[in-house]
PDB file of N, CA, C and O in Angstrom:
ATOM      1  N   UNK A   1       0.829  -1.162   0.000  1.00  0.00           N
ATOM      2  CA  UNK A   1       0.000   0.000   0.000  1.00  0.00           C
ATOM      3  C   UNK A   1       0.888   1.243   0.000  1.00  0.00           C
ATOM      4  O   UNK A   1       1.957   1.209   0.609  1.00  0.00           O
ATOM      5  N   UNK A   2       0.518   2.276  -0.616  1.00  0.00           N
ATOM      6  CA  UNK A   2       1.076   3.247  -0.748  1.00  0.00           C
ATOM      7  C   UNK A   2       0.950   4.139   0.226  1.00  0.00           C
ATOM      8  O   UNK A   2      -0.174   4.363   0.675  1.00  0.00           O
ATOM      9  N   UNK A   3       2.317   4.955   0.836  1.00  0.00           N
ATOM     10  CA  UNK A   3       1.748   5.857   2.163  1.00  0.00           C
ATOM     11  C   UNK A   3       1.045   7.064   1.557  1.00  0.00           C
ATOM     12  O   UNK A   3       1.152   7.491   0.408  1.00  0.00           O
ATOM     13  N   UNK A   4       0.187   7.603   2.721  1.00  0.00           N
ATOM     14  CA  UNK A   4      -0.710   8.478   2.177  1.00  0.00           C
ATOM     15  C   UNK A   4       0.221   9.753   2.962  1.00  0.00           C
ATOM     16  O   UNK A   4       0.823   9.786   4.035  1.00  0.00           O
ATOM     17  N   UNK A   5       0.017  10.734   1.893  1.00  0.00           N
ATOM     18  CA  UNK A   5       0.973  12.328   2.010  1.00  0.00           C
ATOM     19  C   UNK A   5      -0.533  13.357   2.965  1.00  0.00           C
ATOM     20  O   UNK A   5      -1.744  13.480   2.780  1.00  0.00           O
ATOM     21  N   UNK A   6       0.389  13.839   3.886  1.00  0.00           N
ATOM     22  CA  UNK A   6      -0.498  15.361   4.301  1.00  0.00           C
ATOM     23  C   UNK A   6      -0.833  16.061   3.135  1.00  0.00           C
ATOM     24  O   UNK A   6      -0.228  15.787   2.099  1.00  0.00           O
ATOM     25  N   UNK A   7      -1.885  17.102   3.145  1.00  0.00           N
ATOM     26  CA  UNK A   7      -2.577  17.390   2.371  1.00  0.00           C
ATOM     27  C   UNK A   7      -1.717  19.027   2.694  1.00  0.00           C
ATOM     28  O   UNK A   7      -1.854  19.453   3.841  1.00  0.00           O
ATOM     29  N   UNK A   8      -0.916  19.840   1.762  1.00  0.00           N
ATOM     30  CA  UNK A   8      -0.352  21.106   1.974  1.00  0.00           C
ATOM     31  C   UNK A   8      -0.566  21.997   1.423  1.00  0.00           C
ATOM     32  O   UNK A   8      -0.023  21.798   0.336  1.00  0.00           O
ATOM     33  N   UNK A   9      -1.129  23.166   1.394  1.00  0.00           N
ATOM     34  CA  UNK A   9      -1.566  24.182   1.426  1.00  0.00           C
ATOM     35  C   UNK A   9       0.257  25.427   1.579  1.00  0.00           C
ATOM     36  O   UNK A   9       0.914  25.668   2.591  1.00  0.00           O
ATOM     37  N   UNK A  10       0.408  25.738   0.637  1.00  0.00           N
ATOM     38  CA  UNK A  10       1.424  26.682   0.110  1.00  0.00           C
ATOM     39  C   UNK A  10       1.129  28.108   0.067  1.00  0.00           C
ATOM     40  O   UNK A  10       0.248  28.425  -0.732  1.00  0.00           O
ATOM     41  N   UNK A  11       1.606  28.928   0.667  1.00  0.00           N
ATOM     42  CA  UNK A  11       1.487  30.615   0.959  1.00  0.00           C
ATOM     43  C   UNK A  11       2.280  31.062   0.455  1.00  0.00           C
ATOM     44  O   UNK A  11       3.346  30.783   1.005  1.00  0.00           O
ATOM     45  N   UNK A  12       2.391  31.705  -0.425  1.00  0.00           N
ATOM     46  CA  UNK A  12       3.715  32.966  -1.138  1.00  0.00           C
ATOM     47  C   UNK A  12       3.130  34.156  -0.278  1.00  0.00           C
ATOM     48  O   UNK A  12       1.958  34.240   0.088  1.00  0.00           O
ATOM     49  N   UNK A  13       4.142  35.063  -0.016  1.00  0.00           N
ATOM     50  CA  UNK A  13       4.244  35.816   0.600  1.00  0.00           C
ATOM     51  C   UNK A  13       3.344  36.261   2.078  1.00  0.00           C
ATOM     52  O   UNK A  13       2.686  37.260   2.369  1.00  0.00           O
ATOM     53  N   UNK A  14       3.692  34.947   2.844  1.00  0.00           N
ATOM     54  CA  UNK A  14       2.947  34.635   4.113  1.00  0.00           C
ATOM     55  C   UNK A  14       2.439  35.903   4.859  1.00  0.00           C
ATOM     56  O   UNK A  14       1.319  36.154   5.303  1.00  0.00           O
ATOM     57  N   UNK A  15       3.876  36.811   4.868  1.00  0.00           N
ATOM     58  CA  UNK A  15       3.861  38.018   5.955  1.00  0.00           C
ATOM     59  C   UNK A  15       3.639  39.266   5.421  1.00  0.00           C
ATOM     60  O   UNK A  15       3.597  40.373   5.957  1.00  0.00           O
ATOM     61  N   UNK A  16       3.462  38.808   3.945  1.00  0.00           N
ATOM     62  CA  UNK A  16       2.605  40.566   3.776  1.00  0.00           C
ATOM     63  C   UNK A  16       1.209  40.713   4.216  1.00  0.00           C
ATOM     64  O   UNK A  16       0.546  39.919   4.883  1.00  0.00           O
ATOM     65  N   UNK A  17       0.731  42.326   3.539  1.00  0.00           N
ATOM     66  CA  UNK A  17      -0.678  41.985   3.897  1.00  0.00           C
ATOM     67  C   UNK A  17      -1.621  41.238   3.525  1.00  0.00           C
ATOM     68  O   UNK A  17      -2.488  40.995   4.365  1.00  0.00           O
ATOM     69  N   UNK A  18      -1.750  40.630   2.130  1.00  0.00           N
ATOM     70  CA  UNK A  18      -2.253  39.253   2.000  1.00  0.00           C
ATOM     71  C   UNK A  18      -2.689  37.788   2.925  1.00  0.00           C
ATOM     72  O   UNK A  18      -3.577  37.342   3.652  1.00  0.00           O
ATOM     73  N   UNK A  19      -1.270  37.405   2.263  1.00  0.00           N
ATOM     74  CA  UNK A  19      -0.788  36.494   3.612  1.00  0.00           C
ATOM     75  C   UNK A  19      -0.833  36.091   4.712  1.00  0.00           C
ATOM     76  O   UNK A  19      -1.214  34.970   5.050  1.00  0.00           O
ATOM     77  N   UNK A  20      -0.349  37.180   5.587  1.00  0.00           N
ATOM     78  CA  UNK A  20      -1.305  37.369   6.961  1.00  0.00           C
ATOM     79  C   UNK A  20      -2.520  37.192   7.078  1.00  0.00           C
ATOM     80  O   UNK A  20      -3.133  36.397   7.790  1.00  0.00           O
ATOM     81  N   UNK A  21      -3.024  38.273   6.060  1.00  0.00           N
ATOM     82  CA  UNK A  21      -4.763  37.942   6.460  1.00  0.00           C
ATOM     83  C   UNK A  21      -5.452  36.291   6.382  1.00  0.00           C
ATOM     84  O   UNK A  21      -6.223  35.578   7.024  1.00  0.00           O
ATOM     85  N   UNK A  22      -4.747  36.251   5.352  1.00  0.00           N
ATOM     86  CA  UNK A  22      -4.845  34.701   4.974  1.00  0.00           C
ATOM     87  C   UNK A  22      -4.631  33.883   6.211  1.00  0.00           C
ATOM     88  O   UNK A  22      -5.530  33.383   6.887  1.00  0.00           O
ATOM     89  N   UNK A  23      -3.318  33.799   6.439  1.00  0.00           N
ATOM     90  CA  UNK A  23      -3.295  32.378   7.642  1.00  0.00           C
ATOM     91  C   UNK A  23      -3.994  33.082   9.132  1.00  0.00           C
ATOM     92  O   UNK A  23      -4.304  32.320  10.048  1.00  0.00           O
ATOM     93  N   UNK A  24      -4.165  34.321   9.239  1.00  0.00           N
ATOM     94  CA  UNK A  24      -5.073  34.798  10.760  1.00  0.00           C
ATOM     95  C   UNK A  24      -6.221  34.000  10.418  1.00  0.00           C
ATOM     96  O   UNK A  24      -6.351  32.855  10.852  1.00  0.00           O
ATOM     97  N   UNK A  25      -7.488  34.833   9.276  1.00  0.00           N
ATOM     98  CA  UNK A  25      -8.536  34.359   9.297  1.00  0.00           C
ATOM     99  C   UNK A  25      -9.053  33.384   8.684  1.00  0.00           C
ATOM    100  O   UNK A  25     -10.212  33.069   8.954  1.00  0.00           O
ATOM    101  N   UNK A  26      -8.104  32.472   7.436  1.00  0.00           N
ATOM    102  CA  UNK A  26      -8.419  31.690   7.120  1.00  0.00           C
ATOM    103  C   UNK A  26      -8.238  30.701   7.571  1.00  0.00           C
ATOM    104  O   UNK A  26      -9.185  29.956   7.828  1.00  0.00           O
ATOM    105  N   UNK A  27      -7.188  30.419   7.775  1.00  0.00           N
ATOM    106  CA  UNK A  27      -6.302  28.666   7.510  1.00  0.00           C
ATOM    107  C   UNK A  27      -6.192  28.822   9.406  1.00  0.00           C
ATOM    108  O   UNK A  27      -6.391  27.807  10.072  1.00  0.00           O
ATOM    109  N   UNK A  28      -5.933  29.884   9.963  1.00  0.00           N
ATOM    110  CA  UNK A  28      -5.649  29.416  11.492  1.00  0.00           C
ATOM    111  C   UNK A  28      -7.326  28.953  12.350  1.00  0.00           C
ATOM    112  O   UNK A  28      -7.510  28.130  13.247  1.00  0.00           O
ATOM    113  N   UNK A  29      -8.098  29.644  11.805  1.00  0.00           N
ATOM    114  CA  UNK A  29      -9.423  29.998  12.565  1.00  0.00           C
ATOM    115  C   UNK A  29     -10.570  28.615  12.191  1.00  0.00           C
ATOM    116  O   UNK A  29     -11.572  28.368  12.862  1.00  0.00           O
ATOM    117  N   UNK A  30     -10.035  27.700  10.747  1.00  0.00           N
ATOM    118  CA  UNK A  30     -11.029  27.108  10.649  1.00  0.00           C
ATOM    119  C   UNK A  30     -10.375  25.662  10.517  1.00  0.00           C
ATOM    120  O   UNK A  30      -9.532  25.278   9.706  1.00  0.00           O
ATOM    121  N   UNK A  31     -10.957  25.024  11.469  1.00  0.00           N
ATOM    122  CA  UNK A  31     -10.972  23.561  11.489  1.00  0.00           C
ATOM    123  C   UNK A  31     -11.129  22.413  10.701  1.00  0.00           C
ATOM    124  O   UNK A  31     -11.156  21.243  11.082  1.00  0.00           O
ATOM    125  N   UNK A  32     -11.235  22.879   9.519  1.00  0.00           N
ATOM    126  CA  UNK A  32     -11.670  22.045   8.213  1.00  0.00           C
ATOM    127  C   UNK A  32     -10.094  22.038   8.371  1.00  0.00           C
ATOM    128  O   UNK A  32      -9.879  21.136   9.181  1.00  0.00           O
ATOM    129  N   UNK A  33      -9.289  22.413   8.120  1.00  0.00           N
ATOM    130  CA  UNK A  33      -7.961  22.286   7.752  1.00  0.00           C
ATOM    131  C   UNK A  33      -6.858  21.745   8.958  1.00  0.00           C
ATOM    132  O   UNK A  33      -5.810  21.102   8.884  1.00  0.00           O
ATOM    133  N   UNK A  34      -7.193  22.000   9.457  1.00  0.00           N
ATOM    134  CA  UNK A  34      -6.572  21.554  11.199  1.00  0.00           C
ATOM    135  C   UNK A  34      -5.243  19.846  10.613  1.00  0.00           C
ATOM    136  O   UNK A  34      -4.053  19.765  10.919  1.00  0.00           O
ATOM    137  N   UNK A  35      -5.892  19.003   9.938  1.00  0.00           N
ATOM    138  CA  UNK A  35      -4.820  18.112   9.004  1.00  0.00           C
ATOM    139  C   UNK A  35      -3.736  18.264   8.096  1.00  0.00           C
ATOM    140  O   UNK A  35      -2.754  17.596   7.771  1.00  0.00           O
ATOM    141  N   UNK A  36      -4.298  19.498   7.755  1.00  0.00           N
ATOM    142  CA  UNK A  36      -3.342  20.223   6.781  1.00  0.00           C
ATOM    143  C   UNK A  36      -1.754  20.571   7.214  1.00  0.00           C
ATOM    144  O   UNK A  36      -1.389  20.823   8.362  1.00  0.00           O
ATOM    145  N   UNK A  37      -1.036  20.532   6.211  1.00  0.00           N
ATOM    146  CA  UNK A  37       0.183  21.355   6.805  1.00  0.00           C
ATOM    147  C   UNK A  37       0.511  22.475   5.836  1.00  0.00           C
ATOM    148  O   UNK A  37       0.489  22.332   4.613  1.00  0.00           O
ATOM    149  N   UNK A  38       0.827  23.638   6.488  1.00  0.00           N
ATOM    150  CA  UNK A  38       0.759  24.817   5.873  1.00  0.00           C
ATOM    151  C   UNK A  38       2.095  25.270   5.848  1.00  0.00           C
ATOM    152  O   UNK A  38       2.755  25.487   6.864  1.00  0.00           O
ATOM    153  N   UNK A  39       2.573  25.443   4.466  1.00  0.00           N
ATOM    154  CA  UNK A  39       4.068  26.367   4.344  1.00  0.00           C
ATOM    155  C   UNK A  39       3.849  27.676   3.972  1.00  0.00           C
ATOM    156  O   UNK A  39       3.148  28.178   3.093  1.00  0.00           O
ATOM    157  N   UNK A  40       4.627  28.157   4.860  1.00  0.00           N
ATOM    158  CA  UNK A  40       4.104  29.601   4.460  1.00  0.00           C
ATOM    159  C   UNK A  40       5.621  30.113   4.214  1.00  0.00           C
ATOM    160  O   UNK A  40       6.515  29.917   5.037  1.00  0.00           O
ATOM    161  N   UNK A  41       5.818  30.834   2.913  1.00  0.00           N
ATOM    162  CA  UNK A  41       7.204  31.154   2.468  1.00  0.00           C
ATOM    163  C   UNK A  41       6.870  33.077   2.548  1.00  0.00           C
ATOM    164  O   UNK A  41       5.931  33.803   2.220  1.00  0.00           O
ATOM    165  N   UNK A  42       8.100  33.262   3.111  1.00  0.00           N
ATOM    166  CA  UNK A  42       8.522  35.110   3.323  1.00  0.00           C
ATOM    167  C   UNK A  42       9.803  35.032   3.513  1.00  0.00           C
ATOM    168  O   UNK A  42      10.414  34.151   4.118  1.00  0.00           O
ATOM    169  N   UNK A  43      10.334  36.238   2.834  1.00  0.00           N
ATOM    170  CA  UNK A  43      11.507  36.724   3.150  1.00  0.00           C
ATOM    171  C   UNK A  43      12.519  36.844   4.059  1.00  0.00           C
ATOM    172  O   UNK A  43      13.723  37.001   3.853  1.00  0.00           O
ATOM    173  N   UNK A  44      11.731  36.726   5.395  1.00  0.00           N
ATOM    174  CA  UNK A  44      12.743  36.894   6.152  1.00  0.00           C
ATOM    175  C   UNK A  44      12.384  36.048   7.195  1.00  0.00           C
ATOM    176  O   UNK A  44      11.555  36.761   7.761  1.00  0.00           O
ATOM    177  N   UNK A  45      12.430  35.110   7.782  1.00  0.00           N
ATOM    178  CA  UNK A  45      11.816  33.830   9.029  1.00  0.00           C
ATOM    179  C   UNK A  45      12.028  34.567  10.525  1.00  0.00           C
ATOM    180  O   UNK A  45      11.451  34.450  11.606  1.00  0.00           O
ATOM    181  N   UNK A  46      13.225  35.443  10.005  1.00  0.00           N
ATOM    182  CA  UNK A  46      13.524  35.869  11.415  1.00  0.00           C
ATOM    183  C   UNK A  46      12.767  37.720  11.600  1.00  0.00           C
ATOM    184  O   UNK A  46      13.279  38.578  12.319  1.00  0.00           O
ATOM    185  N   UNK A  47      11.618  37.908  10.832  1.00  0.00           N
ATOM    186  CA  UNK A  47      11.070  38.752  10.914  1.00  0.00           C
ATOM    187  C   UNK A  47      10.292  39.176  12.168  1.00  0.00           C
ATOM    188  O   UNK A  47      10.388  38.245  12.966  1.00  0.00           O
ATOM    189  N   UNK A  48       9.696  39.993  12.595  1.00  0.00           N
ATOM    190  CA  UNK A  48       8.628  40.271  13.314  1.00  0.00           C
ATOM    191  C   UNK A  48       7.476  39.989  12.908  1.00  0.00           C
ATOM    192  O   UNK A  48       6.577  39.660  13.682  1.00  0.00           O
ATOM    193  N   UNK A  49       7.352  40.065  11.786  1.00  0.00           N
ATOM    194  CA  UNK A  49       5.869  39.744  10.761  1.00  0.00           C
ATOM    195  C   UNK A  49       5.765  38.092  11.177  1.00  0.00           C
ATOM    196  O   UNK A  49       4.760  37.534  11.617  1.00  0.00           O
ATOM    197  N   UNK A  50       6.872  37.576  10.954  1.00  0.00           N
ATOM    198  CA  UNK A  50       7.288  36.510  10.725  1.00  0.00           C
ATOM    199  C   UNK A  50       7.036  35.177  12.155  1.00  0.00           C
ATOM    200  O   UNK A  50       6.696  33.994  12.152  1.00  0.00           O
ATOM    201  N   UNK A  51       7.373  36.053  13.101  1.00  0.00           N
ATOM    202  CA  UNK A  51       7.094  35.645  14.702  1.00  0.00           C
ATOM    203  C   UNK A  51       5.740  34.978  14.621  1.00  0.00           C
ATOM    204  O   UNK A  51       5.744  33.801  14.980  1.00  0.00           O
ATOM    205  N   UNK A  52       4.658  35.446  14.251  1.00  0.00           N
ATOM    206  CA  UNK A  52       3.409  35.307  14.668  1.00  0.00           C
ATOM    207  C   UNK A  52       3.174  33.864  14.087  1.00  0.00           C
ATOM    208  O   UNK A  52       3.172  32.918  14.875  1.00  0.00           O
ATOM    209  N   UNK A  53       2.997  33.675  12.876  1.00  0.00           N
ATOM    210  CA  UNK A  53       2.720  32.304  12.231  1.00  0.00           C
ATOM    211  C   UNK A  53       3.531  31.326  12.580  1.00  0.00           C
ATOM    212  O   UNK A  53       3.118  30.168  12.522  1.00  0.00           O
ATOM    213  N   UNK A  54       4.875  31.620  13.019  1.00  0.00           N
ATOM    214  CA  UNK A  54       5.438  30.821  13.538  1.00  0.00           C
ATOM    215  C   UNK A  54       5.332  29.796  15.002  1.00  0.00           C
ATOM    216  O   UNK A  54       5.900  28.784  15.411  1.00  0.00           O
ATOM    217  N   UNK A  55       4.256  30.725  15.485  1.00  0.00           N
ATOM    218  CA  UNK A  55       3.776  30.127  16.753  1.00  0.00           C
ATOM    219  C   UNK A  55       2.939  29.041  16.404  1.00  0.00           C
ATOM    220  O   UNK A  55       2.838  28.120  17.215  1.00  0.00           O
ATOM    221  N   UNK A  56       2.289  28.992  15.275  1.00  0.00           N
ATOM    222  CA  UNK A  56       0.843  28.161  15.036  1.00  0.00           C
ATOM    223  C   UNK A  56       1.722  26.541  14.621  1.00  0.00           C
ATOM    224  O   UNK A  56       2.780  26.295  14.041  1.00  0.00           O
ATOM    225  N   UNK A  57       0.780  25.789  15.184  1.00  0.00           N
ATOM    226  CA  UNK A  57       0.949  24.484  15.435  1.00  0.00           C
ATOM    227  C   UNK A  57       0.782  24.226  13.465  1.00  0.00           C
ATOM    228  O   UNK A  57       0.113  24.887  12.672  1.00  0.00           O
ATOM    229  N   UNK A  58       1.299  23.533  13.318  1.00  0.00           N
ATOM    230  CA  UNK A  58       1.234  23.047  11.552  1.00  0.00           C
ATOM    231  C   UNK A  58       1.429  23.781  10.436  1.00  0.00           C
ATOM    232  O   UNK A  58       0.971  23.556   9.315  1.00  0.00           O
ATOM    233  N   UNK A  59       2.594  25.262  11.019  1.00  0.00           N
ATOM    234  CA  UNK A  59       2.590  25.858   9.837  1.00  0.00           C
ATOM    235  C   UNK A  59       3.966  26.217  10.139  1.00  0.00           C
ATOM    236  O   UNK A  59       4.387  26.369  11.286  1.00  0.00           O
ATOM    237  N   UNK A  60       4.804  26.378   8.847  1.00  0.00           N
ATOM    238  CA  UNK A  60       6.402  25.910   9.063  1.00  0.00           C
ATOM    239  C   UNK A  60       6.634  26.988   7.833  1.00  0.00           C
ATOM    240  O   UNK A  60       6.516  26.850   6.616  1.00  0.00           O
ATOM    241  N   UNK A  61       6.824  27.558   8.244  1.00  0.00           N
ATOM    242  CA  UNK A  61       7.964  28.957   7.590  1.00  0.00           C
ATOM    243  C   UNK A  61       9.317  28.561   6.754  1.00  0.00           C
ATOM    244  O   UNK A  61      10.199  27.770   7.085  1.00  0.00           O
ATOM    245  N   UNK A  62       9.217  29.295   5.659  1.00  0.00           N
ATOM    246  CA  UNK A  62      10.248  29.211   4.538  1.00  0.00           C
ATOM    247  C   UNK A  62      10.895  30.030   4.254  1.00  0.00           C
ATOM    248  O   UNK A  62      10.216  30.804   3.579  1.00  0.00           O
ATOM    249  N   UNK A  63      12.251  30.514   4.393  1.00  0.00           N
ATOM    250  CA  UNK A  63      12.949  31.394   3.553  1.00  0.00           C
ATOM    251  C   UNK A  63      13.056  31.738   2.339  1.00  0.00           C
ATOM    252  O   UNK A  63      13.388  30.701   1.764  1.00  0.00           O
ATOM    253  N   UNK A  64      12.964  32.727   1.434  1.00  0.00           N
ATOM    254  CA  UNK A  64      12.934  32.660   0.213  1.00  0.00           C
ATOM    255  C   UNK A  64      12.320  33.597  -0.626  1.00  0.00           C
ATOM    256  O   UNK A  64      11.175  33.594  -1.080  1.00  0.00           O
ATOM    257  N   UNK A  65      13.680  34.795  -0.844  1.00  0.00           N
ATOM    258  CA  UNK A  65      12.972  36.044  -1.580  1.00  0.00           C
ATOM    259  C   UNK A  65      12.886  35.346  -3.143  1.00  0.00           C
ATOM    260  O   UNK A  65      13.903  34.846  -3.624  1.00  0.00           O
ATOM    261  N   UNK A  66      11.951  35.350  -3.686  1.00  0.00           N
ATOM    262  CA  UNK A  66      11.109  35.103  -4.635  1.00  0.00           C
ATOM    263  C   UNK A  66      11.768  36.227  -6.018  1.00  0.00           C
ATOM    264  O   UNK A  66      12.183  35.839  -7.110  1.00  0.00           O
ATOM    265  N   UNK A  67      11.676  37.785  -5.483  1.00  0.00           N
ATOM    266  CA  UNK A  67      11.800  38.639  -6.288  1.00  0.00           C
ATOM    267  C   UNK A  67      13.297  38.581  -6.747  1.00  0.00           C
ATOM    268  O   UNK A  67      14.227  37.910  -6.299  1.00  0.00           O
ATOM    269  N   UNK A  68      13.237  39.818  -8.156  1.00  0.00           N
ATOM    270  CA  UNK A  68      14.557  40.097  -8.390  1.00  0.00           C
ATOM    271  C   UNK A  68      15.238  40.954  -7.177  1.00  0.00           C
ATOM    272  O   UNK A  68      14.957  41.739  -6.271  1.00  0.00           O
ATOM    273  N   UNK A  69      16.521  40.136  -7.896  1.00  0.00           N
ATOM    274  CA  UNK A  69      18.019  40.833  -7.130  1.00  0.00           C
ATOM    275  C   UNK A  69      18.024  42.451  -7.498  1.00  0.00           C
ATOM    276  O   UNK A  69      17.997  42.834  -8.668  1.00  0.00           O
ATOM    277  N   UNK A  70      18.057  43.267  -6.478  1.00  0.00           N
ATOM    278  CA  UNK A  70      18.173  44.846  -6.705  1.00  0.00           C
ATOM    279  C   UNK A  70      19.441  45.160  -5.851  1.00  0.00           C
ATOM    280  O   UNK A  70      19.862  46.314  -5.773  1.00  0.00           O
TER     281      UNK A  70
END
């Protein structure tokens, strides 16, 4: 039998204002997802923005500026 994979749910730009809003009122608040594992990718892990989602049980923060090099 084949093992069965968590079901993951991917965030680009976790800690902007998007993002945030996203994992506050969506993905943290509702229990349909509670199985899920949530990556949430931002710029900087060691942010302040960054602190908050990091507390939540099943959601695991990614490094990784996305944009161009300036």
């Amino acid at each position: 039998m084949a093992p069965t994979m968590t079901p993951t749910i991917l965030i680009v730009g976790a800690t902007g204002n998007t993002g945030r809003s996203l994992v506050k009122t969506r993905l943290i608040r509702n229990t349909n997802l509670a199985s899920h594992r949530i990556l949430a990718v931002t710029r900087n892990t060691d942010s302040p923005a960054a602190k908050e989602p990091a507390k939540v049980s099943g959601i695991v923060l990614v490094q990784q500026n996305l944009g161009r090099d300036r």
